[in-house]
N, C-alpha and C positions, 0 to 999 in steps of 0.2 A: 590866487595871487595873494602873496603877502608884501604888505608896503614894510620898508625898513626905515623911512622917513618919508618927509614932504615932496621930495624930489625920486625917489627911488623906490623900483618894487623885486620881489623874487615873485619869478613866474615857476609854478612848482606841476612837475607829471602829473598829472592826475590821476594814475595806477601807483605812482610811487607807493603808499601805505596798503594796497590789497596784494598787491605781489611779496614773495619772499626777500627778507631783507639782510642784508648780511651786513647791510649801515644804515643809519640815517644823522640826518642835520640837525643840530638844534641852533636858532637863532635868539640872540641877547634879549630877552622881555618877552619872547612870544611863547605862549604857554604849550603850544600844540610840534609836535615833532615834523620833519620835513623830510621827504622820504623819495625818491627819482632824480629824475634828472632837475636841477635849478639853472635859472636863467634870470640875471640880473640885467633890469632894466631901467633906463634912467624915465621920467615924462615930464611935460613941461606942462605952463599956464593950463592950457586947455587941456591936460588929460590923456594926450597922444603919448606912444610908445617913441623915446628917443634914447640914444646911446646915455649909456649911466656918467656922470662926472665925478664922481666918485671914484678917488684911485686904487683899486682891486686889493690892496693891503689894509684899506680901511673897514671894506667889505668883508675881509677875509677875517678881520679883529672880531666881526660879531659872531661869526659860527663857530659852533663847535660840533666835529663828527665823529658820532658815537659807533662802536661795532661791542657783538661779544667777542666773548676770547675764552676758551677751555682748555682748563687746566689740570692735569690727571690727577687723582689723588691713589694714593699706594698702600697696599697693607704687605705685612713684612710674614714671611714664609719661612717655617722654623719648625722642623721636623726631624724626622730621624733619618729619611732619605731625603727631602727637597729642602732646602733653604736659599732665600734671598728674598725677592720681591716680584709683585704684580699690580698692574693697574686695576685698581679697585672700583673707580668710578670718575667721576667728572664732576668739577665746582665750574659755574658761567659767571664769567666778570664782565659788567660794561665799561670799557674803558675807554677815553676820549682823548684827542688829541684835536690840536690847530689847526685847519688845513695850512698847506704851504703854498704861494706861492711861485710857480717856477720859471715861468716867463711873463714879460710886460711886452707891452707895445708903445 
């Protein structure tokens, strides 16, 4: 469980990080990455799981989900019989994006 404030937590898989990853989450000030399924939870006074009151674009403001992404790199073929190009090998980019929002309730 990680708290996002006084009022709210992300409930996180607990396999998320030992399984293969093809994303994970990162959350605004938390140093450690977040990786499966999340489950945002609101709690109240005494500590109980209750619906979050947080509206899901406020929530959405603090992650950010990272994947890689590979990108070919090419060397150029120039010969007497063959010319043009071949993929050479592969450069890994982590690149992030917002999550979107796509429905409310």
């Amino acid at each position: 469980m990680v708290r996002i404030d006084r009022s709210h937590c992300i409930i996180v898989d607990d396999n998320g990080l030992t399984d293969e990853l093809t994303c994970f989450t990162e959350l605004k000030d938390y140093a450690s990455p977040l990786a499966g399924n999340l489950l945002i939870v609101g709690n109240d006074a005494a500590g109980e799981t209750v619906s979050a009151t947080l509206p899901i674009e406020d929530i959405a403001a603090k992650l950010t989900i990272r994947f890689p992404v590979l990108s070919p790199t090419f060397e150029v073929l120039n010969g007497p019989v063959v010319f043009g190009s071949r993929v050479a090998g592969f450069t890994v980019k982590l690149m992030c994006v917002a999550p979107t929002v796509i429905a409310t309730v």
